[in-house]
C-alpha positions in Angstrom: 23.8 19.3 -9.9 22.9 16.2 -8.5 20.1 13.1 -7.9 16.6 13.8 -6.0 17.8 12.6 -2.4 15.3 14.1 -0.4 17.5 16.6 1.7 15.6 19.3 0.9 17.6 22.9 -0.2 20.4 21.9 1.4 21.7 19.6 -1.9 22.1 21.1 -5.8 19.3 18.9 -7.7 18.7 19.1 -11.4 15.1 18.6 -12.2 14.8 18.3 -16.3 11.4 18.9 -17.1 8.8 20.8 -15.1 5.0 21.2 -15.8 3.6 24.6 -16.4 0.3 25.9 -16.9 -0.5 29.5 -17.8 -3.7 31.2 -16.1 -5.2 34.8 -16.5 -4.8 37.0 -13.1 -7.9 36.4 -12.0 -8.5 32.9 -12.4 -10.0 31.7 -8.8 -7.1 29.3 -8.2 -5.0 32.7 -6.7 -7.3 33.9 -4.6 -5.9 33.9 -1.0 -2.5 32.6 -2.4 -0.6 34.7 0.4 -2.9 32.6 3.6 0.1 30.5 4.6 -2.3 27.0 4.3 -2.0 28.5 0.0 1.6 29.4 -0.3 2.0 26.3 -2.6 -0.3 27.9 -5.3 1.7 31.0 -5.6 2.7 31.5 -9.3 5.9 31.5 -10.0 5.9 33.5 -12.2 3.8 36.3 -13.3 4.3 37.8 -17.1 3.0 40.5 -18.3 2.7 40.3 -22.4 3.1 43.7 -24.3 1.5 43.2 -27.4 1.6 47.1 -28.9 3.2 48.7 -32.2 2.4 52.4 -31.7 4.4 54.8 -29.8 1.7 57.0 -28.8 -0.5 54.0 -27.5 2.3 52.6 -25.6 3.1 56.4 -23.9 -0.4 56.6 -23.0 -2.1 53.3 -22.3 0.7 50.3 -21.9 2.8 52.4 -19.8 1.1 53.4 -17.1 -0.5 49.8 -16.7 2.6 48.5 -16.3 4.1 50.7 -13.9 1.4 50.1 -11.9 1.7 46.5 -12.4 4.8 46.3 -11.1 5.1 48.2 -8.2 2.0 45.7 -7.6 4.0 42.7 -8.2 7.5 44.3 -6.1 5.0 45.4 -3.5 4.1 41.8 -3.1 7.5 40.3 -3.4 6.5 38.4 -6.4 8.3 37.1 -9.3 7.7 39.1 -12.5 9.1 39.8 -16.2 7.3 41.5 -18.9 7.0 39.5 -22.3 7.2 42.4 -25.1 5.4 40.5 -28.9 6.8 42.6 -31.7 5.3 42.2 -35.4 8.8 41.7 -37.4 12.0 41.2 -36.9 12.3 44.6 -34.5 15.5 44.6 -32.8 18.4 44.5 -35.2 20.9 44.6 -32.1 23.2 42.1 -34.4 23.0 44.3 -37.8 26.0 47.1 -38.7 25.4 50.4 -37.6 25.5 51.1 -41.2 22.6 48.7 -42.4 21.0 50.3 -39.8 21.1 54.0 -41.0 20.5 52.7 -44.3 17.1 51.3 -43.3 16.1 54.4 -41.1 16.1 56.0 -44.3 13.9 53.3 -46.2 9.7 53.8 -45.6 10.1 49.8 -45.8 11.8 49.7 -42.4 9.4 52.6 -41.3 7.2 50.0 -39.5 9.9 48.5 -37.6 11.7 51.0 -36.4 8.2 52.1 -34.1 8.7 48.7 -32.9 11.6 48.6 -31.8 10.7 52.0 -30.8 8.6 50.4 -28.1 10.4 47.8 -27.5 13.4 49.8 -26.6 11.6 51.9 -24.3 10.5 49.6 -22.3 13.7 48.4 -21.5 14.7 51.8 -20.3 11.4 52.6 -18.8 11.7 48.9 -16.8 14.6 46.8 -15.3 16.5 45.2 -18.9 17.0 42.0 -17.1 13.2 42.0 -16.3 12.5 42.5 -19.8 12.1 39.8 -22.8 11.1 39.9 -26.3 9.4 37.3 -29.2 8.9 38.2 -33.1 6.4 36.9 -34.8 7.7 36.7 -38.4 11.1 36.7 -38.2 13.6 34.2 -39.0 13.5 30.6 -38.0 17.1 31.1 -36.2 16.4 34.6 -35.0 13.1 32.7 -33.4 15.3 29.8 -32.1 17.5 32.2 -30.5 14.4 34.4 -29.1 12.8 31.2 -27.5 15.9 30.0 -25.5 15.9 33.3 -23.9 12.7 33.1 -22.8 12.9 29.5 -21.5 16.1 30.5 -19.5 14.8 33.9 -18.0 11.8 31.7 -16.9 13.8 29.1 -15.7 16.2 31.9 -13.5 12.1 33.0 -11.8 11.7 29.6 -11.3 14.2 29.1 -9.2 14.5 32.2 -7.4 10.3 31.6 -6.9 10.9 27.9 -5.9 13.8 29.0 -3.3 11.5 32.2 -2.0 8.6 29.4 -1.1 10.7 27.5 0.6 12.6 29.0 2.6 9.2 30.9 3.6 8.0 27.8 4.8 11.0 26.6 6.8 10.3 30.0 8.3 6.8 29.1 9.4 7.2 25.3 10.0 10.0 26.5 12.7 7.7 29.0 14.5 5.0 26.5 14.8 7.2 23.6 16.0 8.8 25.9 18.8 5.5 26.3 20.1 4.8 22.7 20.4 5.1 22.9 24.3 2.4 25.4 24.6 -0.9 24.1 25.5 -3.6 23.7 22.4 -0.8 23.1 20.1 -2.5 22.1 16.8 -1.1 19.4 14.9 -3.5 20.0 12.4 -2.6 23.3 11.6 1.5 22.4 11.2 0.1 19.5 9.3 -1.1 21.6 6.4 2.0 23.9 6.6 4.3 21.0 6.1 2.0 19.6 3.4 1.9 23.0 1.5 6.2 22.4 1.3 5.6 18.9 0.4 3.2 20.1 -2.5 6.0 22.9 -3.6 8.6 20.1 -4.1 5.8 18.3 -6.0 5.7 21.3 -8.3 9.0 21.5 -9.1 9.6 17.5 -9.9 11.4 16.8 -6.2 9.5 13.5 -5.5 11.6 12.3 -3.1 11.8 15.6 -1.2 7.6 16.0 -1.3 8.3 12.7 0.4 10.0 13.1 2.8 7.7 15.7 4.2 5.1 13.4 4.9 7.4 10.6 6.7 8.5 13.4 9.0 4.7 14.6 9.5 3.7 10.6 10.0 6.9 10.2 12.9 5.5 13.7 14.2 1.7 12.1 14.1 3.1 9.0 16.1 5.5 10.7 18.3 2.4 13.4 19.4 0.3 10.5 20.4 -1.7 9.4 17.4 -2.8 5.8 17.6 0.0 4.1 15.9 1.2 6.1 13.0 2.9 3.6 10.3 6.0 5.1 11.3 6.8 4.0 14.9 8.7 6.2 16.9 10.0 6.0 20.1 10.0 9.2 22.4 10.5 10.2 26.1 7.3 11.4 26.2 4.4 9.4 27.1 0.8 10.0 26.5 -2.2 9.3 27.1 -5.3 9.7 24.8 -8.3 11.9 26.8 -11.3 13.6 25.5 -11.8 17.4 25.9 -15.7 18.9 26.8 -15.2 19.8 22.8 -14.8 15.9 21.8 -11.7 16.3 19.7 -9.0 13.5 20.7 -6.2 15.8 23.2 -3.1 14.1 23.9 -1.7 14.7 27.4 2.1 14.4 27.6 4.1 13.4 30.8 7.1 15.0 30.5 9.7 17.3 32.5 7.8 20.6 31.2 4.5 21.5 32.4 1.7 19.4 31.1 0.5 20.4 27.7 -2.3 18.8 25.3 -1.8 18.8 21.9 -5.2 19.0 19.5 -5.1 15.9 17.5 -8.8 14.9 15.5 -11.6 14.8 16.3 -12.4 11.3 17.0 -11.6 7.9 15.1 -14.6 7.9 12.9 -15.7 4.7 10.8 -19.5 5.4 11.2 -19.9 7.7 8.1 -21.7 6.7 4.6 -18.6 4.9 2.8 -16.0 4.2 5.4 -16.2 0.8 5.6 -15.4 0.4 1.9 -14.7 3.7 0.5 -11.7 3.5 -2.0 -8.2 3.4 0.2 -5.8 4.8 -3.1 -6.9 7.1 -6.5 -8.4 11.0 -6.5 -10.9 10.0 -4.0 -8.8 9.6 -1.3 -6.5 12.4 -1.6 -9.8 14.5 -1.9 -9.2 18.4 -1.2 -12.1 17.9 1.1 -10.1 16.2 3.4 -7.1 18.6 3.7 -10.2 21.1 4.1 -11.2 19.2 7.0 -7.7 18.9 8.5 -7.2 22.6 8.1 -10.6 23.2 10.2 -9.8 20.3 12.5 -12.5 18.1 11.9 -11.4 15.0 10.3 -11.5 11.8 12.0 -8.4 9.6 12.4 -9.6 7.2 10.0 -9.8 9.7 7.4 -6.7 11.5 8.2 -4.9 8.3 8.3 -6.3 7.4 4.8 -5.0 10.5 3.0 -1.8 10.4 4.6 -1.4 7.0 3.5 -2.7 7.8 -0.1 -0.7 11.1 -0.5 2.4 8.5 0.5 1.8 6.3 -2.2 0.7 8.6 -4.7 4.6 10.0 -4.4 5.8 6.1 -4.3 4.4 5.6 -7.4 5.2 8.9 -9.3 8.5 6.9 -8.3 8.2 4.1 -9.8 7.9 2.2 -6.9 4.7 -0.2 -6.4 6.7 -2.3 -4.5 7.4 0.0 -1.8 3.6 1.1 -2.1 2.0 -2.5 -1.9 4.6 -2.6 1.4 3.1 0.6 2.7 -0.4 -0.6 2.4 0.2 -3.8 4.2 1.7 -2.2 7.0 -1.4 0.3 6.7 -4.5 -2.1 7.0 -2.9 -4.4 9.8 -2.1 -0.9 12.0 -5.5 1.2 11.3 -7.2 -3.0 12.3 -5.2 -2.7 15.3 -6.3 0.7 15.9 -10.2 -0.8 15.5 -9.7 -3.7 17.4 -10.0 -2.1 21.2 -13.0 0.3 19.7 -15.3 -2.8 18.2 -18.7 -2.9 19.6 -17.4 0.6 21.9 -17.9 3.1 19.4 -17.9 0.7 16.0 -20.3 -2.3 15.4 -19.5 -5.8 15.8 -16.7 -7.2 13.4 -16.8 -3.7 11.5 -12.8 -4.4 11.7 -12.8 -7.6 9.8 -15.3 -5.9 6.6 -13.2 -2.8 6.8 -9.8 -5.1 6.2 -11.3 -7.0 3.7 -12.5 -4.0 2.0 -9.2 -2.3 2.3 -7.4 -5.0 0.7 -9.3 -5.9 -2.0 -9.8 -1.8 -2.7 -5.4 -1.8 -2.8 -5.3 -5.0 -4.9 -7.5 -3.7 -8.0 -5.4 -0.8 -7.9 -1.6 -2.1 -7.5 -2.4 -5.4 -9.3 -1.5 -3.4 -13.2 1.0 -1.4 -11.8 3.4 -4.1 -10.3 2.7 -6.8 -12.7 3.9 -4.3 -15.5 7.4 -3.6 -13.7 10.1 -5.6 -14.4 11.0 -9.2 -12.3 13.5 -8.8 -9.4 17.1 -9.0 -10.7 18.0 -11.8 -8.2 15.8 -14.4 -8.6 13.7 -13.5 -11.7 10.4 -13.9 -9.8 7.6 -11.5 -10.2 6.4 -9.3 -7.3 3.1 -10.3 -7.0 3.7 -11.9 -3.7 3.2 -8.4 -2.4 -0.3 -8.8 -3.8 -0.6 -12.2 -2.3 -0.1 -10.9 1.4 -2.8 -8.1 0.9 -5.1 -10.9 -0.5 -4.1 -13.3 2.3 -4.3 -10.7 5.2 -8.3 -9.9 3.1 -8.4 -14.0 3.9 -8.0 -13.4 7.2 -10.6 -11.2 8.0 -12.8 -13.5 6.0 -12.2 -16.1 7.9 -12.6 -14.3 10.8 -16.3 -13.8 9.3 -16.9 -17.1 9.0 -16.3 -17.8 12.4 -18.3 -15.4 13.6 -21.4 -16.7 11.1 -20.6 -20.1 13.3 -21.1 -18.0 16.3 -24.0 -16.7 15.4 -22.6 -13.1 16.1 -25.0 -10.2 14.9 -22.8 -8.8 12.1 -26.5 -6.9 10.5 -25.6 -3.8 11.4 -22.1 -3.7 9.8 -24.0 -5.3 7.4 -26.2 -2.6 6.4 -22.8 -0.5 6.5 -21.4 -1.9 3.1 -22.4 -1.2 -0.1 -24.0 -3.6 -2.7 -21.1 -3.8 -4.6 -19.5 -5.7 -1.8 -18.6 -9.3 -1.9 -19.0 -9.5 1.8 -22.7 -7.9 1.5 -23.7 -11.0 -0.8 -22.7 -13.0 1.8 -24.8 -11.5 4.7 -27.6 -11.2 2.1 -27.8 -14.9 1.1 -29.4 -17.7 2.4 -26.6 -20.0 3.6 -24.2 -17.1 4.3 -21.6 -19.8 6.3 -21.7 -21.5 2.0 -21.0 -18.3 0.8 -18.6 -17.1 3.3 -16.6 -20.4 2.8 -16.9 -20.0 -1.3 -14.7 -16.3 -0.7 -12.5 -17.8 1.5 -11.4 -20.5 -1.0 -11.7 -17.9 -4.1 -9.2 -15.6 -2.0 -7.3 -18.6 -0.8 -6.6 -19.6 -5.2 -6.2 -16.1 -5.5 -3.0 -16.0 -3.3 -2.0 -19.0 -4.2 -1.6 -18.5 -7.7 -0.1 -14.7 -7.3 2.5 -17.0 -4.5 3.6 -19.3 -7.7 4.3 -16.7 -9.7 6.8 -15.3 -6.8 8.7 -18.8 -6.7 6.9 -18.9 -3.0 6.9 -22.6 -2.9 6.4 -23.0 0.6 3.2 -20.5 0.9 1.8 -22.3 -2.0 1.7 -25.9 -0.3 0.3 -24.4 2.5 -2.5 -22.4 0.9 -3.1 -26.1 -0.9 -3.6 -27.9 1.5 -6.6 -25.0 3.0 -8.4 -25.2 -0.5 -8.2 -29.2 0.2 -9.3 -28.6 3.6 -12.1 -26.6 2.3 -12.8 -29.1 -0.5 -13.3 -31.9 2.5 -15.5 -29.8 4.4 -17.7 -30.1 1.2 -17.1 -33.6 0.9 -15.6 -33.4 -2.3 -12.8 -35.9 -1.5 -11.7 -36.7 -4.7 -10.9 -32.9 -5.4 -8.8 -32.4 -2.6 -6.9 -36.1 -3.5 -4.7 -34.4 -5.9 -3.5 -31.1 -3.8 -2.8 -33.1 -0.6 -0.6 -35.9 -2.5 1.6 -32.9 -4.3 1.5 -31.3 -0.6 2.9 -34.0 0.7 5.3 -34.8 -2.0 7.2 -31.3 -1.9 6.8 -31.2 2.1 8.5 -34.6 1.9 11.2 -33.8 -0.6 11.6 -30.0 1.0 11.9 -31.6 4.8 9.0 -29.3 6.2 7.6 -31.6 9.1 4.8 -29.6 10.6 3.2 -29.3 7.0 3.7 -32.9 6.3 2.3 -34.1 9.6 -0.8 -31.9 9.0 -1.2 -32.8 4.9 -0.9 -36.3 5.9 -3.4 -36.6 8.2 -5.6 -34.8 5.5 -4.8 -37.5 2.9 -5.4 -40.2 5.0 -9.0 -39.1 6.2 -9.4 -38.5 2.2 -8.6 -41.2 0.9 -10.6 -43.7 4.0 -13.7 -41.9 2.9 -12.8 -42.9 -0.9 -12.3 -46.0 0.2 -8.8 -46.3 -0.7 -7.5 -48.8 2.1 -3.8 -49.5 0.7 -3.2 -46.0 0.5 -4.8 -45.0 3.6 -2.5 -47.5 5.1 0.5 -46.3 3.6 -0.3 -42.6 4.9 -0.9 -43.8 8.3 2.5 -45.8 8.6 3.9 -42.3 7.4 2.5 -40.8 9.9 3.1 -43.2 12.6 7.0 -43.0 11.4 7.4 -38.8 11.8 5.2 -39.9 15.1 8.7 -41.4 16.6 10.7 -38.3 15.7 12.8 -38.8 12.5 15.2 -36.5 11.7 14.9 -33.6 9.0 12.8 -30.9 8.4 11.9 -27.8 9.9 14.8 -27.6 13.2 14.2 -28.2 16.7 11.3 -26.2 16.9 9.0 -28.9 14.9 10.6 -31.7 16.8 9.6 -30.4 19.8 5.9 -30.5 19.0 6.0 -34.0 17.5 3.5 -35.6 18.7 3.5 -40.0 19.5 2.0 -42.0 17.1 -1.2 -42.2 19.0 -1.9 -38.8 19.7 -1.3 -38.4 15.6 -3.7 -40.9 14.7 -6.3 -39.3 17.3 -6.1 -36.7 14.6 -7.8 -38.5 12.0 -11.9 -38.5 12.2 -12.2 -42.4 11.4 -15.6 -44.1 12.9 -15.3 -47.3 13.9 -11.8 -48.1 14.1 -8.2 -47.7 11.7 -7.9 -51.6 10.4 -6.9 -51.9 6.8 -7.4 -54.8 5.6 -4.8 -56.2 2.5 -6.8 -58.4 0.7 -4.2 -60.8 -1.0 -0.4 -61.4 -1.3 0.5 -58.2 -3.3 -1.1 -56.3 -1.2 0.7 -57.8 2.1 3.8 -57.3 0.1 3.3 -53.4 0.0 2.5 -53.6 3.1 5.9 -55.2 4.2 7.3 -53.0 1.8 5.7 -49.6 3.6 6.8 -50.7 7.1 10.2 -51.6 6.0 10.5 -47.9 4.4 9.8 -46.2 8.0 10.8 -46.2 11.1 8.3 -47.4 13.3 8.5 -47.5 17.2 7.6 -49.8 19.6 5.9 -52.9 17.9 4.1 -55.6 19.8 2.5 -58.7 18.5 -1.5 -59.2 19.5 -3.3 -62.7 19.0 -7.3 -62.5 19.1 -7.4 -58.3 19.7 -10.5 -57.1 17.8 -11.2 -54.3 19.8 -9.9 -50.8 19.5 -10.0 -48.4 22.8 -10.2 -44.6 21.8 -8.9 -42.2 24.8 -5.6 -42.1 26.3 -4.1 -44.9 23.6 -4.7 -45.8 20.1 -4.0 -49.1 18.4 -3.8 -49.6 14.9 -4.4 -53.3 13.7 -2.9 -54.6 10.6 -4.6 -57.8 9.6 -1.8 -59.4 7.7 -2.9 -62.6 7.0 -5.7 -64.7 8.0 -4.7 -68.3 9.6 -4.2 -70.9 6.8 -0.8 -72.6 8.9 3.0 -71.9 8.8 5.5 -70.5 6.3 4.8 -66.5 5.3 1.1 -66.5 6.4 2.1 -66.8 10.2 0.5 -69.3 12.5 -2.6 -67.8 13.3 -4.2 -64.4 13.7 -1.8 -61.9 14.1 -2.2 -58.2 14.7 0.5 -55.4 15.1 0.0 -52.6 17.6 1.8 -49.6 17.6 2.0 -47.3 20.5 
């Protein structure tokens, strides 16, 4: 006995339950069953049930179909026990041979004794171990006892029927692979062979081995010259992707051994009904129409890769593992997007990459949002796992941004477009009449959406930054006095955290807010911030960030003012802040200025502070005086 591990028959594993379903003979599911591509729906077991009280009938009818039955089943090297249903307690095996004589001679036990009549002879007409037997009235503990023999003699075909499959598919799978170096190799056709063993180890509870099956067929994928399989493999073999007179997708490999091609698919698809948004998890994806298509060798690659990715996660969550699924389908949408990239506006329309990722992402969060937040919080740090939600959400950002950019470009995106269907968000936006509003509306919704799934993950960090684009957003809409409130915390927990590249950028933010609320103290307490990290303080985010400090000019260049930076403090408190906000950073090189009113924008910026207007000596100074920092 032992755990699932994956290893195949080559490790004891005890499954405790197993599924069974019981079928007539000539239900339509076993036709063919013996076609290699249908090993995996062989029975395991076929029964036989007796049901027959009369010695005459069974010498005359019930025999003879069952001889012929089972030379049909031996003939056939299938599994097979016959199932004899007596009417009464029929066997007596465990009475005295006394009792039993007694009874012979009692009419009462007349009825009986034909049964076990029958019973009996099958058992000599057929193989005893083959043979197995239920009452229908007897005792409850004679019935207890009958029913644990049946489980275990079904259990003992089990076995022996799983083990027969098996090892007749390593058989197979090995003749195929050794003919990988002949020209035409399929990959198809060893895909379904390897898929069939995968589905047998379904059957019999072995998750992880059903598993493993399709990591070794996605390494083989990759490794033959598929366009990027999720499971990068290095080889010795290169290859390079050609196109046969037949239009399937050949693989040409450069090796020691005489050229070869190997049939891959047909092409990469993405111009059928659906594809752009068609459901990437659920029954839909792991259609038997598309293993049809792989065993004809007509699927595309986007389909193919979409069912192996779906059959993957279908296993990872039969293991109780959305987390490694939300994983997998990360990894899944950025590789087939790379995979689209080179083929845009070739062979797929313009930005038919950026719908498809959206579409994908959105598609995987609906369906792994209830399944990870109803697992349990991460035994290390308590948090949730919803920041593997967030990253599919943010990656759907993305490609909505990427949207948006090209709605600013004034890209023709109708016919990807007409491509989606209406239930799409991102056909609303190419449908309305501002579709740059729209656009920009999704891109903050998904931007809240991540954010919030971030928090719940303790992802701090993320969060801020995510902020500070929703403020970004909320400035391009000139609602300043929304995004007020995000940038200040931003800049609060950038401060307090030491993260310099987000506090440079949340601070130039707050300070273009808060001019354009007219807050002029504040605005001039954010700028001597930003003037200070402009001379390189210490802290923060490592050498990296200090190297792409900027001066305090090319800061302020940053900030979209009109006419010029002056703040002017209105009375003595105010100057006293003021004293008080310079005194709280350090500020390069200051210079005095008398009678500068005029502010150059180019290769230097200054920024005047009008402390005090000329009313003699003491605090107020003894004339105009302005400060300019470099």
């Amino acid at each position: 006995g032992g755990d699932d591990d994956a290893t195949g028959t080559n490790s004891s594993v005890v499954v405790p339950t197993v599924d069974v379903e019981f079928v007539r003979s000539d239900d339509d599911r076993l036709a063919q069953v013996h076609a290699p591509a249908r090993w995996h729906l062989r029975p395991w077991l076929h029964l036989y049930v007796v049901v027959c009280d009369d010695n005459d009938q069974y010498k005359s009818e019930v025999k003879a179909a069952l001889r012929a039955w089972v030379h049909k089943m031996t003939d056939k090297g299938n599994e097979w026990l016959i199932l004899y249903v007596g009417g009464g307690d029929d066997d007596h095996d465990d009475v005295p041979v006394e009792s039993k004589l007694r009874a012979a001679k009692s009419m009462a036990a007349m009825g009986s004794t034909l049964h076990r009549s029958v019973w009996h002879k099958i058992k000599s007409d057929f193989r005893r171990d083959r043979c197995i037997k239920l009452t229908i009235d007897g005792s409850a503990t004679k019935h207890d006892e009958q029913w644990a023999d049946v489980r275990a003699s079904f259990v003992d075909s089990f076995n022996y029927s799983f083990s027969s499959n098996v090892h007749a598919y390593e058989r197979e799978l090995k003749k195929i692979e050794q003919q990988r170096n002949v020209p035409g190799w399929n990959f198809c056709k060893f895909f379904i062979i390897k898929e069939g063993l995968s589905f047998v180890y379904q059957r019999a509870g072995m998750i992880k081995a059903a598993l493993k099956q399709y990591i070794e067929l996605e390494t083989l994928f990759a490794a033959s010259g598929g366009s990027g399989g999720d499971a990068a493999s290095t080889t010795a073999t290169t290859a390079s992707r050609s196109s046969g007179s037949s239009g399937r997708s050949e693989v040409t490999a450069a090796t020691t051994t005489p050229s070869v091609s190997v049939i891959l698919m047909q092409d990469f698809g993405g111009r059928d009904e659906g594809d752009i948004d068609a459901p990437v998890l659920g029954a839909a994806a792991v259609s038997q129409h598309y293993r049809d298509e792989i065993h004809k060798t007509k699927i595309s690659e986007l389909h193919f890769r979409r069912y192996l990715f779906a059959q993957q996660c279908l296993l990872l969550l039969l293991l109780q593992a959305p987390d490694a699924a939300a994983r997998k389908a990360l990894h899944y949408v950025r590789s087939t997007v790379r995979l689209m990239v080179p083929l845009v506006e070739v062979s797929l329309p313009a930005h038919y990459h950026h719908c498809w990722c959206y579409s994908a992402c959105m598609s995987l969060v609906a369906t792994l949002t209830p399944l990870l937040q109803t697992t349990t919080t991460t035994a290390s740090s308590g948090s949730s796992n919803d920041y593997l939600l967030a990253d599919l959400v943010v990656v759907a950002r993305g490609a909505v941004r990427e949207i948006l950019n090209a709605i600013d470009s004034n890209s023709d995106m109708a016919t990807t477009a007409k491509l989606l269907s209406e239930k799409n968000a991102l056909r609303a936006i190419f449908s309305s009449e501002v579709p740059r509003d729209a656009a920009d509306s999704l891109f903050v919704s998904l931007t809240k959406h991540a954010a919030t799934l971030y928090a719940h993950s303790d992802r701090v960090r993320i969060v801020q930054h995510l902020n500070v684009d929703i403020a970004a957003a909320l400035l391009r809409a000139s609602n300043h006095a929304a995004a007020l409130p995000l940038l200040a915390a931003a800049v609060a927990v950038s401060r307090a955290e030491g993260w310099l590249l987000l506090l440079r950028h949340c601070l130039r933010l707050l300070a273009c807010c808060q001019l354009h609320l007219g807050l002029r103290d504040e605005y001039l307490h954010t700028c001597l911030q930003l003037l200070a990290l402009g001379g390189g303080g210490a802290g923060g985010d490592g050498d990296a960030e200090q190297q792409g400090s900027d001066s305090a000019a090319t800061q302020l260049l940053a900030l979209p003012v009109a006419d010029s930076l002056t703040a002017v403090a209105t009375d003595a408190t105010a100057r006293g802040e003021v004293r008080t906000a310079m005194s709280a950073f350090v500020v390069p090189t200051v210079r005095c200025v008398r009678d500068s009113h005029s502010y150059a924008y180019g290769e230097s910026v200054e920024l005047e502070l009008l402390l005090s207007p000329v009313r003699g000596g003491g605090d107020d100074g003894g004339g105009d005086c302005s400060m300019t920092f470099d």
